[in-house]
C-alpha positions in Angstrom: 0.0 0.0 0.0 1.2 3.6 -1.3 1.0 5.9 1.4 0.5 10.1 0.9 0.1 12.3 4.0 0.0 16.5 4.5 -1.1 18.7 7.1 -3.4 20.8 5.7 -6.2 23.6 6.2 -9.7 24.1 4.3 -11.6 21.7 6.1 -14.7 22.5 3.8 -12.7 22.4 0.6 -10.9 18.9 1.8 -15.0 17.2 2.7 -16.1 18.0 -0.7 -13.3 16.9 -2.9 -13.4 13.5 -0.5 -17.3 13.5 -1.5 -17.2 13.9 -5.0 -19.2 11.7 -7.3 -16.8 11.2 -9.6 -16.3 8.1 -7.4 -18.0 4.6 -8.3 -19.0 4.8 -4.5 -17.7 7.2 -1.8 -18.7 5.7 2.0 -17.9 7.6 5.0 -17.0 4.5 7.2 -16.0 6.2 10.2 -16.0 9.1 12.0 -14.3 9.2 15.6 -14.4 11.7 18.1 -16.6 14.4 16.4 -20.4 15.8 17.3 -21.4 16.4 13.9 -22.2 13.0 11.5 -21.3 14.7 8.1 -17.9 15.6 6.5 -18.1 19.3 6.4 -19.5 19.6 9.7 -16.6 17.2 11.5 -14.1 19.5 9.2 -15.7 22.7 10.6 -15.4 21.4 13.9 -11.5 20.8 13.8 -11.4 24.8 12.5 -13.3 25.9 15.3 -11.2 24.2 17.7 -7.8 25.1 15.9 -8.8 28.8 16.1 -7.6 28.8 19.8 -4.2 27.9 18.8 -1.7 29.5 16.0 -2.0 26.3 13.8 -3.1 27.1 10.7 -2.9 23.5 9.0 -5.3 22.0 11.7 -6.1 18.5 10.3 -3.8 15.7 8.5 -4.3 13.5 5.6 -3.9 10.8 4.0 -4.6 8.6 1.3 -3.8 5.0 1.1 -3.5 3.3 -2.6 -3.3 -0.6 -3.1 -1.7 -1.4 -5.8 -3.3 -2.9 -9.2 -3.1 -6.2 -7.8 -4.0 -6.1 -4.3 -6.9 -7.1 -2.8 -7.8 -5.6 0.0 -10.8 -5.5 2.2 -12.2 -2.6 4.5 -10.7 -4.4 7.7 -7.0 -3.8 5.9 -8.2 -0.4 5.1 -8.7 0.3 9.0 -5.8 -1.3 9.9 -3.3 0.2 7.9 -5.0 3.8 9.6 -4.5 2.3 12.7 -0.7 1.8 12.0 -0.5 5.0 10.9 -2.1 6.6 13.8 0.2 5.1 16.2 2.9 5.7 14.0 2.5 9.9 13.7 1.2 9.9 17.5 -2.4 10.7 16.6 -3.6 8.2 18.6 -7.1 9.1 20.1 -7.1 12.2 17.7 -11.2 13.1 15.8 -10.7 11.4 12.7 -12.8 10.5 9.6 -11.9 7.3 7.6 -13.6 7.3 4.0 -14.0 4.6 1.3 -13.5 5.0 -2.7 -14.1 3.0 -5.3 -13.0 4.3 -8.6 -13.0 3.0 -12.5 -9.8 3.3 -13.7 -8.8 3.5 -17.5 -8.3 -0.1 -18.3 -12.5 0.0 -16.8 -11.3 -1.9 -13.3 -12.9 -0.7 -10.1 -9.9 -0.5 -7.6 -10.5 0.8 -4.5 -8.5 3.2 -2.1 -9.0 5.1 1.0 -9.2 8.4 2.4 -7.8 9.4 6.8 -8.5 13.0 8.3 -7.2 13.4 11.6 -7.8 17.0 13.4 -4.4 17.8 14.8 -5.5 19.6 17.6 -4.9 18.0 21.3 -7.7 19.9 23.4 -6.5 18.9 26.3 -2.9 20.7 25.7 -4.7 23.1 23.5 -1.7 22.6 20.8 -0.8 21.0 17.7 0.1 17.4 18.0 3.9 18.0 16.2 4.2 15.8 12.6 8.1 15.8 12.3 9.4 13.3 9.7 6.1 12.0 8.7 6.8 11.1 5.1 9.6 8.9 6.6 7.5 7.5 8.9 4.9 6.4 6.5 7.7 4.9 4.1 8.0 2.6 6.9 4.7 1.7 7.4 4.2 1.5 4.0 7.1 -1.4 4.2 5.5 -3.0 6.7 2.0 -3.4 5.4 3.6 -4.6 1.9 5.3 -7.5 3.9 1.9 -7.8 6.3 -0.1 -8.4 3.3 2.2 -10.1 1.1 2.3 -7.5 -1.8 4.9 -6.7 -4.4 7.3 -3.6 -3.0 7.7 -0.7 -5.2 11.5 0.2 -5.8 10.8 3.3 -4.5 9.8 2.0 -0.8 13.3 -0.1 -0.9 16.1 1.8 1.5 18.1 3.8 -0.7 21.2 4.0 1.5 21.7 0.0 1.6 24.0 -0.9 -1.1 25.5 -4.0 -2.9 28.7 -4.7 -0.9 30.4 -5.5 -3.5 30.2 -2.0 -5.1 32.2 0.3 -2.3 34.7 2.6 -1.9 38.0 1.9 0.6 37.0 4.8 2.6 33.2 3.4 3.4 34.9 -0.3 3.4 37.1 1.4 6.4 33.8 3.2 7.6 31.8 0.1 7.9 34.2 -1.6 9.5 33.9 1.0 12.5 31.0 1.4 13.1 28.6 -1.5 13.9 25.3 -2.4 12.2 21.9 -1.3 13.5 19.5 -4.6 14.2 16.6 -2.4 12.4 18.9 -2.1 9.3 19.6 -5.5 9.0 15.9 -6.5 9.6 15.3 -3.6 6.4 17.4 -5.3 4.2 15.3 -8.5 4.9 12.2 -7.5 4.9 12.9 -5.3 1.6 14.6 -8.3 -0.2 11.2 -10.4 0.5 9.0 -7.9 -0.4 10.9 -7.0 -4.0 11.2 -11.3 -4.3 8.6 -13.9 -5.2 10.8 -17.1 -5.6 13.8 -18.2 -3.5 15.8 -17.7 -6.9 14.5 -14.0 -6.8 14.8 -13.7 -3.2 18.5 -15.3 -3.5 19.6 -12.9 -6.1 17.9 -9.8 -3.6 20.1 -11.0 -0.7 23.1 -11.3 -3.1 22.7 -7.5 -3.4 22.9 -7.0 -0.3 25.9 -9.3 0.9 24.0 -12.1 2.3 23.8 -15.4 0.6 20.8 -17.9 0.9 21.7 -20.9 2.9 20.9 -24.4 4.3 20.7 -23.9 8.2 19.7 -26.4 10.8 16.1 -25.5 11.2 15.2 -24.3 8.1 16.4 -21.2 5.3 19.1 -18.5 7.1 21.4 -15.8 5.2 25.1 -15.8 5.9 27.3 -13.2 5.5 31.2 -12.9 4.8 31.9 -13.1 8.5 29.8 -16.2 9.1 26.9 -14.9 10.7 23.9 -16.9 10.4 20.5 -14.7 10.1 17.1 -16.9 10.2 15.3 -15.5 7.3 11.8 -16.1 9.4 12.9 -14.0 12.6 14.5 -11.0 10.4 11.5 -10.7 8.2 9.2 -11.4 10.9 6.9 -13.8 9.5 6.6 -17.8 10.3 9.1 -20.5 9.0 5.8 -22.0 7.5 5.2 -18.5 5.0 9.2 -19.3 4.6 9.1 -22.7 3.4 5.6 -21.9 1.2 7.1 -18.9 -1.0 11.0 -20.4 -1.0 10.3 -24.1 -1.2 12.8 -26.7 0.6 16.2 -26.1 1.2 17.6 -29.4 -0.4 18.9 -27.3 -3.4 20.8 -24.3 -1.1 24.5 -24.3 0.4 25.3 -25.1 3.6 26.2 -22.6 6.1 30.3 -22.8 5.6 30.2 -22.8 1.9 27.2 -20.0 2.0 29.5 -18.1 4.1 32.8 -19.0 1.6 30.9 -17.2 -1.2 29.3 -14.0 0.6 33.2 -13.7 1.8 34.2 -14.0 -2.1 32.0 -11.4 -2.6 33.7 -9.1 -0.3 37.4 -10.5 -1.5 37.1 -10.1 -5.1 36.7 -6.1 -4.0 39.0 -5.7 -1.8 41.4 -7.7 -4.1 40.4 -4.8 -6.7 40.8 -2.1 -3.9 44.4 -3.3 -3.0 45.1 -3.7 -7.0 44.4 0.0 -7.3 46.1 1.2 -4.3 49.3 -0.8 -5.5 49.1 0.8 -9.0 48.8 4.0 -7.1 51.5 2.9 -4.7 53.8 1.9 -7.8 53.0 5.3 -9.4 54.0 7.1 -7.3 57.6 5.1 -6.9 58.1 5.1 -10.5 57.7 9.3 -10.3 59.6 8.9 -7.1 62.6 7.5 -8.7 62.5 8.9 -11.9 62.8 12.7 -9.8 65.8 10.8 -8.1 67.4 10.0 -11.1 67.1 13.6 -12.5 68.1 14.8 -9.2 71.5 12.6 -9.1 72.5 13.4 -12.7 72.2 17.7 -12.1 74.3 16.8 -8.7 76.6 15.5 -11.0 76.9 17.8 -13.4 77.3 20.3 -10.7 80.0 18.2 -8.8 81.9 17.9 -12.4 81.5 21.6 -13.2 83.0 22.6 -9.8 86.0 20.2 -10.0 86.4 21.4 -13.4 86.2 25.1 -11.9 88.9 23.8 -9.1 91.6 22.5 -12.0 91.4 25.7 -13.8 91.8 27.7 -10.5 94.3 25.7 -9.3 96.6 25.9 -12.8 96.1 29.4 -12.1 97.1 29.2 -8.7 100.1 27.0 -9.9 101.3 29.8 -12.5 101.3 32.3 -10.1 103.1 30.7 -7.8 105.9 29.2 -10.4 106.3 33.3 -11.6 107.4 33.6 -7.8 110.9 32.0 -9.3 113.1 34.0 -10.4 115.4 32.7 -13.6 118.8 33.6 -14.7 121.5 35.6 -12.7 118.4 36.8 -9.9 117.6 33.2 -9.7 121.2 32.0 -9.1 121.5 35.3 -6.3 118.0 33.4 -4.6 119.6 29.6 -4.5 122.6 31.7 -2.8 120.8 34.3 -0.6 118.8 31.2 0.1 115.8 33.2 -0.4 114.3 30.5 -3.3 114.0 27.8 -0.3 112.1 29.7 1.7 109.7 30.7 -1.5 109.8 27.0 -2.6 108.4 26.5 1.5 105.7 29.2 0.9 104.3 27.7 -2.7 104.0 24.2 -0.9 102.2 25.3 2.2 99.7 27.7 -0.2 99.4 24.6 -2.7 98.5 22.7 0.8 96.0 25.0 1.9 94.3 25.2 -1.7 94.1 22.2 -2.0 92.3 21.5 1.4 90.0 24.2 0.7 88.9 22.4 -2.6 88.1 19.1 -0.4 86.3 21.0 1.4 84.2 23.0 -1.1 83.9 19.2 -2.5 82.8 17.7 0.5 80.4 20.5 1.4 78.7 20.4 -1.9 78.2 16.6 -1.4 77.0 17.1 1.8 74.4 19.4 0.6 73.5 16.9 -2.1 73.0 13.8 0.2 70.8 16.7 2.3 68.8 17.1 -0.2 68.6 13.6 -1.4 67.8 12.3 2.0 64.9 14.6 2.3 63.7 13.7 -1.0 63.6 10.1 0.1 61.7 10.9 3.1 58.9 12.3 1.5 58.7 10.1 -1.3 58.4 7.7 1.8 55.7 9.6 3.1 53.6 10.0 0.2 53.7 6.5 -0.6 53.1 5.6 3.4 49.2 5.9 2.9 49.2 2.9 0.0 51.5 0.8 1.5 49.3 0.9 4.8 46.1 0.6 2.9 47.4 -2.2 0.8 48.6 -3.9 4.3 45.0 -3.1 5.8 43.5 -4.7 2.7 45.6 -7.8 3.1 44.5 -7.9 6.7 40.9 -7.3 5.8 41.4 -10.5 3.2 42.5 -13.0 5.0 40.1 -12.5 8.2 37.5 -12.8 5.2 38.3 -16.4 4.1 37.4 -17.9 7.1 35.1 -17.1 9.8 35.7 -15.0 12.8 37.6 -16.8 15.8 34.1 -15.2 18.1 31.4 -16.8 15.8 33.5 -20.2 15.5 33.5 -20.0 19.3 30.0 -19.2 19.7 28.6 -21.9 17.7 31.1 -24.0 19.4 29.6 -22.8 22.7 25.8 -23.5 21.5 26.7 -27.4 20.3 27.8 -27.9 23.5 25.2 -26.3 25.6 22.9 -28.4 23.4 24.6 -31.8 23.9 24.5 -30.8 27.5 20.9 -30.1 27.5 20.2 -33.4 26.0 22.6 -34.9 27.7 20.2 -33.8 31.4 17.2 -34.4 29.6 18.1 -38.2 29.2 19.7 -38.6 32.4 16.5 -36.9 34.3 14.9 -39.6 32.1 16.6 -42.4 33.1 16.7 -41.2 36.9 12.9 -41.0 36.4 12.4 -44.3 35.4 14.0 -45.9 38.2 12.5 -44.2 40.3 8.9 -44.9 38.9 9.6 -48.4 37.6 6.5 -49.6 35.5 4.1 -51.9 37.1 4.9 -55.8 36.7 1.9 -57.4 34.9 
């Protein structure tokens, strides 16, 4: 059932479009809590009432629409009100419950069905509040599809629940955080039987969701990738005999480990494309990495060439200038005598010295500068590649916890098997104990 609601004014204007009789048939079947017995009059009533407050949109309705083919009776009609009532916290509110039956254009009479509720609490004098009521009636809505047994619209399936196998690594990372709502899990259900009217169709709806049909020991459950078992009767919230009538036996479905093995393929074969695109990302960004390196190393070389090169021609220079300091000839022969040619000699070494150590260490501290840089180059080349190569690690975590189940759900079925087998276990013994007690009577 498609449900519309709207607060709303014009009482008068509301009663006679609801008693048109453009209708087939138009029945008032109810109306609750007002002195008047006709439409307009109930309508006025709620206006009169509401002009002691500042509401302005005094009464609420809503129409409820079956779909082409539903059949539904006036007792589903009055319940589905009901559940809305309870559901917008109108409960005990005036309200006026009509009946239409309408030709439509392939000349079928369908019926549908009209609520008014005056807003107005007299005892509070105040409007009762209607926040979120077209959420609200979505979920209703869900609800009476399932009730009923009727075919869900797409558009009353949650939105927001995805197919697993179709997320990003940020909302795989997200998910794993946070922990699942019970009344999300019970949507996906319920939503997946609605939309389903075989166990093939109602497979294939789980599938979507991450949950795969499977064998369990009392009858049809969905597993997950971590192993967790889900009976498809309590989740929906319908009998395991409606179960077994729309999904037939489960002879032809997998057991509960190899269900589980194929929801967790499900989730693998993502994150096995997740970690393939963080390592192409990761290998990227190396390749860039040391391609930079390389074109870093080779100008460091070039400019360690070009200053030894600049060091030879200085020190030729140098070497010149310190070979004119000899004097030739006659002069030269006074300098070996006055003994003033040793002491140059003397100076040109320890000034050859001193260049010399000055070029090592022009050399060393242009090195030192280069490995500076080259070091810090590495690092964040380390850095920016950090994120992938914890990602990818994460992934590979998040992989291998998925090919088996967790250690806790091993442990709790381990933990139920025995407290079974102990149960039975008493239940013989107090048997047996009983027997001996109260030995039957010798004939």
């Amino acid at each position: 059932m498609i449900l519309h609601g709207n607060q709303r004014g014009g009482g008068k204007d509301l009663a006679l479009h609801l008693m048109k009789d453009e209708n087939e048939r138009v029945q008032v079947h109810e109306l609750r809590g007002f002195v008047s017995d006709t439409l307009i009059g109930a309508f006025t009533e709620s206006y009169a009432i509401s002009k002691a407050t500042r509401c302005k949109q005094h009464l609420y309705s809503l129409s409820i629409n079956p779909s082409k083919d539903a059949d539904v009776d006036d007792s589903a009609f009055v319940d589905a009100v009901e559940q809305v009532e309870k559901k917008l916290g109108l409960s005990g509110q005036p309200r006026a419950i009509v009946f239409h039956e309408k030709r439509g254009e392939d000349g079928e009479l369908r019926r549908h069905a009209h609520a008014v509720w005056c807003r107005i609490d007299v005892d509070q004098m105040k409007a009762v509040q209607m926040s979120h009521d077209r959420h609200k009636l979505r979920d209703v809505s869900r609800d009476l599809h399932i009730q009923h047994d009727l075919t869900m619209p797409k558009g009353l399936i949650n939105s927001k629940d995805r197919d697993p196998r179709n997320f990003t690594l940020e909302e795989w990372q997200q998910c794993k955080r946070a922990k699942k709502d019970v009344h999300e899990v019970k949507d996906t259900f319920k939503d997946a039987w609605a939309i389903s009217d075989s166990q093939a169709s109602f497979a294939h709806a789980l599938a979507e969701q991450g949950y795969i049909l499977a064998k369990g020991n009392r009858g049809h459950v969905a597993v997950d990738y971590k192993g967790e078992k889900y009976a498809i009767s309590r989740y929906v919230g319908i009998k395991a005999k409606q179960v077994r009538q729309k999904l037939g036996e489960v002879d032809a479905l997998p057991d509960v480990e190899r269900a589980q093995q194929l929801a967790a393929k499900q989730v693998i074969d993502r994150l096995n494309v997740l970690k393939s695109e963080k390592q192409a990302q990761a290998n990227r960004i190396a390749k860039a990495a040391r391609s930079e390196q390389n074109q870093v190393k080779k100008r460091q070389a070039r400019a360690t060439d070009a200053l030894r090169l600049a060091h030879a021609q200085r020190q030729e220079a140098e070497e010149q200038s310190r070979q004119d300091r000899l004097r030739k000839g006659f002069m030269g022969l006074v300098d070996r005598v006055t003994g003033k040619r040793k002491r140059t000699l003397l100076k040109n070494q320890m000034e050859k010295a001193a260049a010399d150590q000055r070029d090592r260490t022009e050399v060393q501290s242009l090195q030192n500068l280069q490995w500076q840089a080259l070091a810090e180059r590495r690092k964040r080349n380390i850095t920016a590649e950090q994120p992938f190569r914890n990602a990818i690690k994460e992934l590979e975590t998040d992989i291998d916890a998925c090919r088996k189940p967790t250690q806790q759900t091993l442990h709790r079925d381990q933990t139920r098997l025995a407290a079974k087998d102990l149960r039975q276990r008493s239940s013989c013994g107090s048997h047996s104990r009983q027997s001996r007690l109260n030995p039957s009577p010798e004939i």
